[in-house]
N, CA, C and O atoms as a MOPAC input file, in Angstrom:
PM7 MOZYME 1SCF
protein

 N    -32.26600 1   -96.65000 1   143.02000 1
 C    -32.33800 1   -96.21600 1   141.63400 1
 C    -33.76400 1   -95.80300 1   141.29300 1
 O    -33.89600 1   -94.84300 1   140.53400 1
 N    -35.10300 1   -96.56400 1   141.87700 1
 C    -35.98700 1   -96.48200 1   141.60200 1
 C    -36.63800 1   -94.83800 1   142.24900 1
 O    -37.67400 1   -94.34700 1   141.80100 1
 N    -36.00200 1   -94.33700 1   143.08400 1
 C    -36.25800 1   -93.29700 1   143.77300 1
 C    -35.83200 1   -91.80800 1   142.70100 1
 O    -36.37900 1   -90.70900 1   142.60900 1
 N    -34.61600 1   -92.40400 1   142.00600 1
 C    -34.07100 1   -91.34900 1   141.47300 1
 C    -34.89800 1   -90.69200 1   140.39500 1
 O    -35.13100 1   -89.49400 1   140.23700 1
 N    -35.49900 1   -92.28200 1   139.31200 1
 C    -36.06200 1   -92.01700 1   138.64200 1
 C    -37.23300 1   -91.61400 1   138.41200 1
 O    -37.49300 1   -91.12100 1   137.31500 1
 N    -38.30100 1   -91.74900 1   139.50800 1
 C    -39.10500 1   -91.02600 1   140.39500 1
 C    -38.81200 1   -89.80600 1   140.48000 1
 O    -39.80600 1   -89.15500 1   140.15700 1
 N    -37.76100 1   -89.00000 1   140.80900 1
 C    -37.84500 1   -87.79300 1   141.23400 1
 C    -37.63700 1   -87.74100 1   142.74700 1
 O    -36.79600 1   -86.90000 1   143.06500 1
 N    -38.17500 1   -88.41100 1   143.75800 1
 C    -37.74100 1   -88.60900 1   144.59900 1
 C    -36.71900 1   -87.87300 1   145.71200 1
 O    -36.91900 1   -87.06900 1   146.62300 1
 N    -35.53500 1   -88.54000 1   145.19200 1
 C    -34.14800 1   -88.11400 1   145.35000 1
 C    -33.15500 1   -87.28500 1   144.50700 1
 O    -33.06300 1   -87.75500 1   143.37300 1
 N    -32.49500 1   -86.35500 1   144.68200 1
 C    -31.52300 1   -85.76700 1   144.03100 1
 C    -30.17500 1   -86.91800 1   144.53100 1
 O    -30.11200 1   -87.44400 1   145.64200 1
 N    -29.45400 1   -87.06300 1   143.71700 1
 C    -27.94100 1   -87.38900 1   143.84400 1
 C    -27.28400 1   -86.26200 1   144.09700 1
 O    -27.42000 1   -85.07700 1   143.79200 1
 N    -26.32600 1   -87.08200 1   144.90400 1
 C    -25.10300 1   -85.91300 1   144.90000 1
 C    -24.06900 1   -86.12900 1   143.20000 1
 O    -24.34500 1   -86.87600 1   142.26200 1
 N    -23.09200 1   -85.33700 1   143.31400 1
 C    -22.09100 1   -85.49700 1   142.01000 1
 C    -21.29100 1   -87.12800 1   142.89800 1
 O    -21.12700 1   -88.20100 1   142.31900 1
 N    -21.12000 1   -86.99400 1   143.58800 1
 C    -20.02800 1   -88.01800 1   144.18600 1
 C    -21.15500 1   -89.33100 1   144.02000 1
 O    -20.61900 1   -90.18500 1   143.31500 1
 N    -21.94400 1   -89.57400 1   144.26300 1
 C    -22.84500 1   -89.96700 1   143.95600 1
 C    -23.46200 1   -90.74100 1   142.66900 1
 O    -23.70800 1   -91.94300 1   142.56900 1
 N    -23.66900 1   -89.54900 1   141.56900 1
 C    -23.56700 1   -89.89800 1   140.03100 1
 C    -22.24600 1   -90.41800 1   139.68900 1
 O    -22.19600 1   -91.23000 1   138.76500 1
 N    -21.19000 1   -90.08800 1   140.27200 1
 C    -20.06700 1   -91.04700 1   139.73900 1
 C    -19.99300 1   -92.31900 1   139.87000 1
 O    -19.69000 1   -93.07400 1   138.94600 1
 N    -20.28000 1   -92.69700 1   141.09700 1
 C    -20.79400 1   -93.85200 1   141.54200 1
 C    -21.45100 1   -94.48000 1   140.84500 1
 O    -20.88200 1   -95.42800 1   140.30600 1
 N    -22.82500 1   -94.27300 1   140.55300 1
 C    -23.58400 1   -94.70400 1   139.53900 1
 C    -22.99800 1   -95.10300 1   137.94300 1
 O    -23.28900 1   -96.05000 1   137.21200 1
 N    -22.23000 1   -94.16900 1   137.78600 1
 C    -21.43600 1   -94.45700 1   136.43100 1
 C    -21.01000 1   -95.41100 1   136.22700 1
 O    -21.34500 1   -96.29900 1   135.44300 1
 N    -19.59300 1   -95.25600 1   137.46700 1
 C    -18.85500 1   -96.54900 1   138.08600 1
 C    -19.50800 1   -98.36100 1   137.46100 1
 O    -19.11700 1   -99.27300 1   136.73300 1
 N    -20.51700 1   -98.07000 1   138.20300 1
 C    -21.48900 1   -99.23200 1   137.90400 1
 C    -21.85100 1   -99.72500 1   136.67800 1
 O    -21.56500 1  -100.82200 1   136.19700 1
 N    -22.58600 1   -98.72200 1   136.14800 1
 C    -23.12800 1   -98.60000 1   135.28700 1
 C    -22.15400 1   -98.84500 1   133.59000 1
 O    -22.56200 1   -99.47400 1   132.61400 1
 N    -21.03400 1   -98.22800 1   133.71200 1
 C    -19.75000 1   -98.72100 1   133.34500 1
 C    -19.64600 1   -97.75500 1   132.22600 1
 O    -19.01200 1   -98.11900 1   131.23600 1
 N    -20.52100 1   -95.81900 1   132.25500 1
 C    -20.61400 1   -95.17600 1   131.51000 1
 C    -19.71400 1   -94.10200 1   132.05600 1
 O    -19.03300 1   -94.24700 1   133.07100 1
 N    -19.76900 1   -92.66700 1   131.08200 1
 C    -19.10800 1   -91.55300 1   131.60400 1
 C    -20.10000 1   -90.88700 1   132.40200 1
 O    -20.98600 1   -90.87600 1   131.54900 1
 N    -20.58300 1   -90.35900 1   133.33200 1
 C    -21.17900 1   -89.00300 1   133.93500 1
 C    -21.65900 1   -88.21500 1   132.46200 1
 O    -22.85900 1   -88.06700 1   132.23000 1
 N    -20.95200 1   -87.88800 1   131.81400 1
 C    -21.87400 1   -86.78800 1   130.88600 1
 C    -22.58400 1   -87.83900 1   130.18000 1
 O    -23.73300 1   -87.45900 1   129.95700 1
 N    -22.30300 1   -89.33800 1   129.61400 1
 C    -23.50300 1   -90.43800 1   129.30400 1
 C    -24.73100 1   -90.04100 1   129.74300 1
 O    -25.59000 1   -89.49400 1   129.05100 1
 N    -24.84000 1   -90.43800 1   131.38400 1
 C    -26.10300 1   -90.38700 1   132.08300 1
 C    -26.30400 1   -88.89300 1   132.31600 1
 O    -26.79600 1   -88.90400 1   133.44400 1
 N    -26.24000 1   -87.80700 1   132.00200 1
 C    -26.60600 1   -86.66000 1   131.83200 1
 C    -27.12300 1   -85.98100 1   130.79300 1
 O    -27.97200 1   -85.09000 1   130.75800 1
 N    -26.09900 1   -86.86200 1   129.40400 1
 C    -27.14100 1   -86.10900 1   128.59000 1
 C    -28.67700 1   -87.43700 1   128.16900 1
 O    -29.58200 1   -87.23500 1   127.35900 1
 N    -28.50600 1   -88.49000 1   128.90100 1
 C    -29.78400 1   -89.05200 1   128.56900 1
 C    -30.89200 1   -89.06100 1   129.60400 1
 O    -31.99100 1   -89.60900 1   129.51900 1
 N    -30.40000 1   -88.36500 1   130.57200 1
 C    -31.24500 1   -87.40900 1   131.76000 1
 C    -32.04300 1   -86.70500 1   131.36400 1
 O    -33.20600 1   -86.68600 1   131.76600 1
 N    -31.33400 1   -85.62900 1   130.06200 1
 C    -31.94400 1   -84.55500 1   129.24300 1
 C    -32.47900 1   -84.83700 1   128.07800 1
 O    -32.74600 1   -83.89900 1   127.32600 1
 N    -32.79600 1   -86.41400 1   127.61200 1
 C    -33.40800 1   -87.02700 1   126.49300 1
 C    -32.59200 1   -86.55300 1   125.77100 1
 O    -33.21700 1   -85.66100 1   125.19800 1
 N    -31.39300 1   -86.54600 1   125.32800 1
 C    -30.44100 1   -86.16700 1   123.80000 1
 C    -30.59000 1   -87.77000 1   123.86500 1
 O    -30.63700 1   -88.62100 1   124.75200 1
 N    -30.65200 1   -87.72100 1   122.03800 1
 C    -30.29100 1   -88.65800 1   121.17100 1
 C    -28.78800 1   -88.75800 1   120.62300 1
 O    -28.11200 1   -88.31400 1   121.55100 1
 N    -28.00900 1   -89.08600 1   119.67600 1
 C    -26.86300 1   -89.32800 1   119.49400 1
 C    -26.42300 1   -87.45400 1   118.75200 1
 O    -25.42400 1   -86.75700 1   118.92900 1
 N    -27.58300 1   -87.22800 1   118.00700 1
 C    -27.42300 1   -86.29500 1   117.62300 1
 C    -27.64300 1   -85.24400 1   118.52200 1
 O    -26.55600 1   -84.71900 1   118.76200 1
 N    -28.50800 1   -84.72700 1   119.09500 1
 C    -28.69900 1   -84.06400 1   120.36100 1
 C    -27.42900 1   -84.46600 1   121.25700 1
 O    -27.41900 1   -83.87500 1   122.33700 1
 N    -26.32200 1   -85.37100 1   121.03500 1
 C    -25.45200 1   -85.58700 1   122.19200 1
 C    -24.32300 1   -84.74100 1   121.71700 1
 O    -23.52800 1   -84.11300 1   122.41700 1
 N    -24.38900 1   -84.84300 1   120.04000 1
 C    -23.22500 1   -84.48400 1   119.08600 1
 C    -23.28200 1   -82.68400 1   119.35900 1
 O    -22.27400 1   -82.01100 1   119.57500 1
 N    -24.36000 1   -82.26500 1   119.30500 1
 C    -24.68500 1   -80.72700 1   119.00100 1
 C    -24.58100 1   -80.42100 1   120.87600 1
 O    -24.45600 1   -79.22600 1   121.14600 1
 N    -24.62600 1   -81.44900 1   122.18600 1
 C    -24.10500 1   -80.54800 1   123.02200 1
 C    -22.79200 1   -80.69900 1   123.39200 1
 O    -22.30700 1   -79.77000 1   124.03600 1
 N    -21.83800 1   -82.00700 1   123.04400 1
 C    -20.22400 1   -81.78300 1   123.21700 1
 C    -19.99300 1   -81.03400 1   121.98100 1
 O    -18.79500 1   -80.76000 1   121.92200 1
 N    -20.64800 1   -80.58100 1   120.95200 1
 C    -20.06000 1   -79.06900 1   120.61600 1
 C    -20.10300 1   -78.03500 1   121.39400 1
 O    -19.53000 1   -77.01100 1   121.02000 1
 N    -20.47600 1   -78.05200 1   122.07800 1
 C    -21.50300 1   -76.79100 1   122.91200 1
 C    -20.33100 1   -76.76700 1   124.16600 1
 O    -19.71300 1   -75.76900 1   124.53700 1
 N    -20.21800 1   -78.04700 1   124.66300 1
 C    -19.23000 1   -77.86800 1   125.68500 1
 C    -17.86100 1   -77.88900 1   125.57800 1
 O    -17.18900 1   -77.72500 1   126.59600 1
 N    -17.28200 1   -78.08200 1   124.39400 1
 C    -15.99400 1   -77.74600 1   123.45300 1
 C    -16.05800 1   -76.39000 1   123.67500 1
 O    -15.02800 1   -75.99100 1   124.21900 1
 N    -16.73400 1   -75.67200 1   123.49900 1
 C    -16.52700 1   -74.25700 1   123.12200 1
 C    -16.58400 1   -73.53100 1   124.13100 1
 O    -15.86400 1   -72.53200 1   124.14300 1
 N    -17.30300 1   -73.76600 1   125.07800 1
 C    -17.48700 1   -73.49300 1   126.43800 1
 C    -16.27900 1   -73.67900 1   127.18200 1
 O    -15.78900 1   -72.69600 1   127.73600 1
 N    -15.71100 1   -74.83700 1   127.27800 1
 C    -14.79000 1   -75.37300 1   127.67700 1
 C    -13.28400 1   -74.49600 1   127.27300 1
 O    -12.47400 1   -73.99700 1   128.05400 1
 N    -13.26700 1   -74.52200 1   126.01200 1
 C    -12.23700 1   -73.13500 1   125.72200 1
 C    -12.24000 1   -72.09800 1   125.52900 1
 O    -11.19400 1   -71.72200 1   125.00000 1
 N    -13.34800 1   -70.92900 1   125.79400 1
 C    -13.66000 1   -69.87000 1   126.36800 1
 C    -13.33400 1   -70.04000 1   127.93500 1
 O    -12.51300 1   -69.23100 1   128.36700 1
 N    -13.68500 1   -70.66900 1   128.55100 1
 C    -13.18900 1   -70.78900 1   130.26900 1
 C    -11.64600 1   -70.43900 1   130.50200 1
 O    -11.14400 1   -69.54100 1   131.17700 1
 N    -11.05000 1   -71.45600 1   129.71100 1
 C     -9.90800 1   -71.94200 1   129.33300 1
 C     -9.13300 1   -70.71100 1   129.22700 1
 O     -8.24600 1   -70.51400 1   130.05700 1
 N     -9.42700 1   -69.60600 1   128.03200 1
 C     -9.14000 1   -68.51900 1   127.37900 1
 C     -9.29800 1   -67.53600 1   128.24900 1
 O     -8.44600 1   -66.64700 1   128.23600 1
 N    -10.42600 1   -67.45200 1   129.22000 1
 C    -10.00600 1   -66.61600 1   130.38800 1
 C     -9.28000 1   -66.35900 1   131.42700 1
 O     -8.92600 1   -65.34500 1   132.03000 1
 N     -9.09100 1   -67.73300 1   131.53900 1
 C     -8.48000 1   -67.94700 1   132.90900 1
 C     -6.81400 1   -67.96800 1   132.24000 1
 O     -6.00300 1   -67.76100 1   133.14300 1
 N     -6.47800 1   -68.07300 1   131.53700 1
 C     -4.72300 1   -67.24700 1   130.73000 1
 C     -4.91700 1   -65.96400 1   130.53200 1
 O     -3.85100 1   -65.38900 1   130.30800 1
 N     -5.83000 1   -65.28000 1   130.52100 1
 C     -5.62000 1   -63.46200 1   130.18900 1
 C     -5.56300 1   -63.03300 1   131.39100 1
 O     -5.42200 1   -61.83000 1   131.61100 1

């Protein structure tokens, strides 16, 4: 852990799940506090990925 936070090491995704696992959070938890969001900064990016998420969504049916 101490490596990661260092910089060190990259994780893999299989990896960060793992960590979650543990940790007893979601993956996007430890991602957006990777990226320093606060609750509000967390709120304004699962808007962000709502919308994202159904634009993808919206393409992949046309």
């Amino acid at each position: 852990m101490s490596s990661l936070e260092r910089g060190l090491k990259n994780p893999t995704l299989s990896k960060v799940d793992e960590l979650c696992e543990v940790m007893q959070v979601h993956p996007l938890t430890l991602l957006a506090l990777a990226y320093g969001l606060d609750a509000k900064g967390a709120d304004k990016l699962l808007t962000r990925v709502q919308r994202e998420l159904a634009a993808v969504q919206d393409g992949q049916d046309a």
